[in-house]
N, C-alpha and C positions, 0 to 999 in steps of 0.2 A: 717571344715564343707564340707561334700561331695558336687558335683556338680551335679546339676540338667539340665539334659537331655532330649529333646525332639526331637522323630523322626520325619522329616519331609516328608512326599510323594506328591508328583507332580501330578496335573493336568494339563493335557500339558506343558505349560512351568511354569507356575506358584504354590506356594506352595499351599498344598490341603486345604480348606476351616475348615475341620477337624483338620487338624493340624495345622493349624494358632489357633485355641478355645483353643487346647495343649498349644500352645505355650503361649497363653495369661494367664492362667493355673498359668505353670510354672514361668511364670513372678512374678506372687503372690509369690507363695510358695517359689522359691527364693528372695524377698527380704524380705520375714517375715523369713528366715534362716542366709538371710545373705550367701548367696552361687552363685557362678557362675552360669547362667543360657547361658545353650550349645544347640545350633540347628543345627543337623546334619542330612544328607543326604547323600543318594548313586547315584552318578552321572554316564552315560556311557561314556567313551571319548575312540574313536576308535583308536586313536595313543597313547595311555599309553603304556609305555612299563616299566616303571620304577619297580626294585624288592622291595618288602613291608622293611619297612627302621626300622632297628632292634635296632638301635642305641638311639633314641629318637630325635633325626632331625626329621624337619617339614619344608615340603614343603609350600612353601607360592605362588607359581603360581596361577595367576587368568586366566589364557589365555582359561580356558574352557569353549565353547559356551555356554551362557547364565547366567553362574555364576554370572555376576555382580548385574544384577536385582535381582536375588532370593536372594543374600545376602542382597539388597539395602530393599527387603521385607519383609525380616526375622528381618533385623536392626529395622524396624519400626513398627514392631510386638513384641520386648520388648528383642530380642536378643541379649545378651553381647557378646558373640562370635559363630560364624558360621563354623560348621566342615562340607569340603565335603570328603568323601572318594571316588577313581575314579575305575573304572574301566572297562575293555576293552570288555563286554561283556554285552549283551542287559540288560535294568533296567526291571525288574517284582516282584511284589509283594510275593515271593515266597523265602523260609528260600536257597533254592538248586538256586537260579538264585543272590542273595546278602548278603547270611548271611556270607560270610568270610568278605564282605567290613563291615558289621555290626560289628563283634566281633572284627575287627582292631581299628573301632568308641571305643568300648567297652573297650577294652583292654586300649586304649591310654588313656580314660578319669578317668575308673574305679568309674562312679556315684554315688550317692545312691538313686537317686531317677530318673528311667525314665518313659516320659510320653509318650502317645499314643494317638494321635485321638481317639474317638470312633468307628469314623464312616467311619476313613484314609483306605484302601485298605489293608497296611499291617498290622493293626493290629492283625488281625485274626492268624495271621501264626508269625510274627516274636514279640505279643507280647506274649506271655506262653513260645518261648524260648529263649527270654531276660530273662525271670526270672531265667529261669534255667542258662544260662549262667551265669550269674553275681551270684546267690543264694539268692535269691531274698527270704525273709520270706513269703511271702502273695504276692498276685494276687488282684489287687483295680478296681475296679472300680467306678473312681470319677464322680464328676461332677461340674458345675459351679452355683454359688447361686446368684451370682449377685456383679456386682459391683468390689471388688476386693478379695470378699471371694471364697474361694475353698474348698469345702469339700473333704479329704480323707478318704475313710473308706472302712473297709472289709468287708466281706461278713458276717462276726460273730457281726460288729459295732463297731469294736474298730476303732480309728483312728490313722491316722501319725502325730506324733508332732513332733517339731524340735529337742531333746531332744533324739529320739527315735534313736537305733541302726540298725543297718542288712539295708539291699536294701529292694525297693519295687519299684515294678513296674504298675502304673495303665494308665486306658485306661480314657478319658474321653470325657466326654459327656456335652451336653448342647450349648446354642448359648451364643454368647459373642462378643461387641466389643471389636477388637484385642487391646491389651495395642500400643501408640505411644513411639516410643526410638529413640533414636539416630543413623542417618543413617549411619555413621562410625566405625563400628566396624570390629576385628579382623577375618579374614579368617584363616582358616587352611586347608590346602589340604594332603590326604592320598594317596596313592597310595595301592592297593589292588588289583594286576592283578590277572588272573584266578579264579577270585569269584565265579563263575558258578561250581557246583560240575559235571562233566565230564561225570557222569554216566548217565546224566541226559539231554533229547531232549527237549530245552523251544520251546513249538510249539504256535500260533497264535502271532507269533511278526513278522508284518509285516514293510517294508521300509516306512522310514513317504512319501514320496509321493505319495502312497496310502493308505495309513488307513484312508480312506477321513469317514468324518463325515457329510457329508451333501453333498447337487448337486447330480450328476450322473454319474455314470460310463457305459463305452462300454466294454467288456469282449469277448474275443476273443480266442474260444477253439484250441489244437494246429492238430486238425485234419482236421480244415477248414483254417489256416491260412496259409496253401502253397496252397490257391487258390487265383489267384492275384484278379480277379474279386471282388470275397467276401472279400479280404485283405483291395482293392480300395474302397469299398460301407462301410466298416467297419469303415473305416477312416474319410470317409465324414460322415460318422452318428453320431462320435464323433463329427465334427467340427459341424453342424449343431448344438447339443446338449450343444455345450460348455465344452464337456466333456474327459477325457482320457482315452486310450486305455490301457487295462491290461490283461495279458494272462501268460504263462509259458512260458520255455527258448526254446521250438519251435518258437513259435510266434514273439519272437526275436528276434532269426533266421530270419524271414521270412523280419524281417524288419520292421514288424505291429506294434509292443511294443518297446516303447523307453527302456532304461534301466532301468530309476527310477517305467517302468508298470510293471516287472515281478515280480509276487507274491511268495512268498512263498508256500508251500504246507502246509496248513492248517491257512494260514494266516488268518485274521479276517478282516474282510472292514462293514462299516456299512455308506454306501450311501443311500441317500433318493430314489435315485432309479437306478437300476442295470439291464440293459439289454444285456443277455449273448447271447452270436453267436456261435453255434458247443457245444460240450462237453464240459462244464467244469465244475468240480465241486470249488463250492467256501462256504467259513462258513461265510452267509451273519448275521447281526443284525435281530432282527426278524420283528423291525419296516420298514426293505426296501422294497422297492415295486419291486417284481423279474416279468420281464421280458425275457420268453424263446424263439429265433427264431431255429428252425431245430427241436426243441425238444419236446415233450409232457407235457403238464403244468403235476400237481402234487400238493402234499403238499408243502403250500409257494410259489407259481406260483401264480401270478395276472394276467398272460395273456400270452398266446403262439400262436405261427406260427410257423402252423407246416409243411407250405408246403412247396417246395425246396428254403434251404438255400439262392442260389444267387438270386432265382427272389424273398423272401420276404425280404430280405434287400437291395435292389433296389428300391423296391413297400415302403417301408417306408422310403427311403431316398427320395422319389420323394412328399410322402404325407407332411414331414417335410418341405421340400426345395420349396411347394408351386407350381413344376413343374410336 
């Protein structure tokens, strides 16, 4: 009996809500088969250097930050065994940023049956080419009925029985408490360096100590950041704020932005609220509240000062600071 596979995607550190429903799914379907039920995931780990291992050796290294939880949750999500495959280049829900760590998953297991969130991120993209990949007869999309049934069925109504030949690949849907397992189960780790197809620029992935999710940021354009004045009142408007300083590799330069503030160029930040100093463009959430000093408000502007740079952020570090 083939093994039944579900992919796992991450919500911050944890498995996606979506894909634990999968995974409780599969738990069914594998033991009314009688078949291994596999959770696997694409992890980033910035020191992989190891070449994809052709031999059929399995790496069993846990040392990679965070691994232990998300297996210790997938364990208790109804997981017999937990595949991570790693590699050295940012994680995004896109076939060009993890489908090589994907078809290594793929390859090593050879399924017949994998499942998908409905609702997981990657579904959309990497599951139509799992099917393809594997030859998958038919495109499912299941759902849960309750309890410990799961219906599978196509688009035409036929269903998957255990009995049934060829792969199939479905997406599912529905809420479910997650099946309880055993939190000891088997790891496996892949190694899959240069996952990322080359030809290809992954833009909005920004350093985690800014892709802040809430609070506030201080942003700091790099045409004003070699003025010490404005450098100095910028800094205090963070501290007042509680807030970090972020800008480009000028501004780092200057000294304003620690290392972990310098953004990418087209990063994504979605602060509850973001108050930018000089020039800078940034690809804020649409929920944050933009604050522009030196600049013209606009579309997505909630409030601007527009008079000169140094005396309006002076004039509201003094309004903030009570003096």
């Amino acid at each position: 009996m083939g093994a039944v596979l579900v992919h796992i995607d991450l919500d911050g550190d944890r498995p996606h809500p979506s894909s634990i429903a999968a995974l409780a799914a599969g738990r069914a379907v594998a033991s009314s088969w009688g078949a291994t039920l596999y959770a696997a995931l694409v992890l980033h780990d910035p020191d992989q250097t190891a070449a994809p291992d052709t031999t059929g050796r399995i790496s069993t290294s846990t040392k990679i930050q965070g691994v232990a939880g998300i297996q210790s949750t997938l364990a208790r999500a109804g997981a017999d065994k937990v595949v991570v495959s790693v590699i050295d280049t940012p994680v995004a829900p896109l076939w060009s940023a993890v489908g090589g760590a994907w078809e290594t998953v793929l390859d090593h297991l050879r399924p017949r049956l994998v499942l998908f969130g409905a609702d997981s991120p990657s579904a959309p993209e990497l599951g139509p080419r799992t099917g393809a990949k594997i030859g998958a007869r038919l495109l499912l999309r299941a759902r849960i009925l309750g309890g410990e049934e799961v219906e599978l069925r196509d688009r035409d109504g036929g269903y998957v029985r255990a009995g049934d030949t060829g792969a199939a690949v479905a997406l599912i849907g529905g809420i479910h408490q997650a099946s309880r397992g055993d939190e000891d189960v088997d790891l496996v780790v892949l190694g899959a360096p240069a996952s990322a197809d080359p030809r290809i620029e992954l833009v909005s992935i920004a350093p985690a100590e800014v892709a802040h999710t809430q609070g506030t940021l201080v942003a700091i354009g790099d045409d004003v950041a070699a003025d010490p004045a404005i450098a100095r009142d910028a800094m205090r408007l963070a501290a007042l704020l509680g807030a970090p300083v972020i800008g480009g590799s000028a501004a780092a330069r200057a000294g304003v932005v620690a290392a972990g503030g310098v953004i990418d160029r087209g990063a994504t930040l979605a602060p509850e609220v973001c108050i930018v100093i000089g020039t800078l463009s940034l690809d804020l959430a649409g929920t944050t509240s933009l604050i522009r000093i030196g600049t013209a408000g606009g579309k997505g502007v909630d409030g601007a000062l527009t008079g000169p740079i140094p005396q309006s952020v002076a004039d509201l570090c003094r309004v903030l600071g009570g003096s």
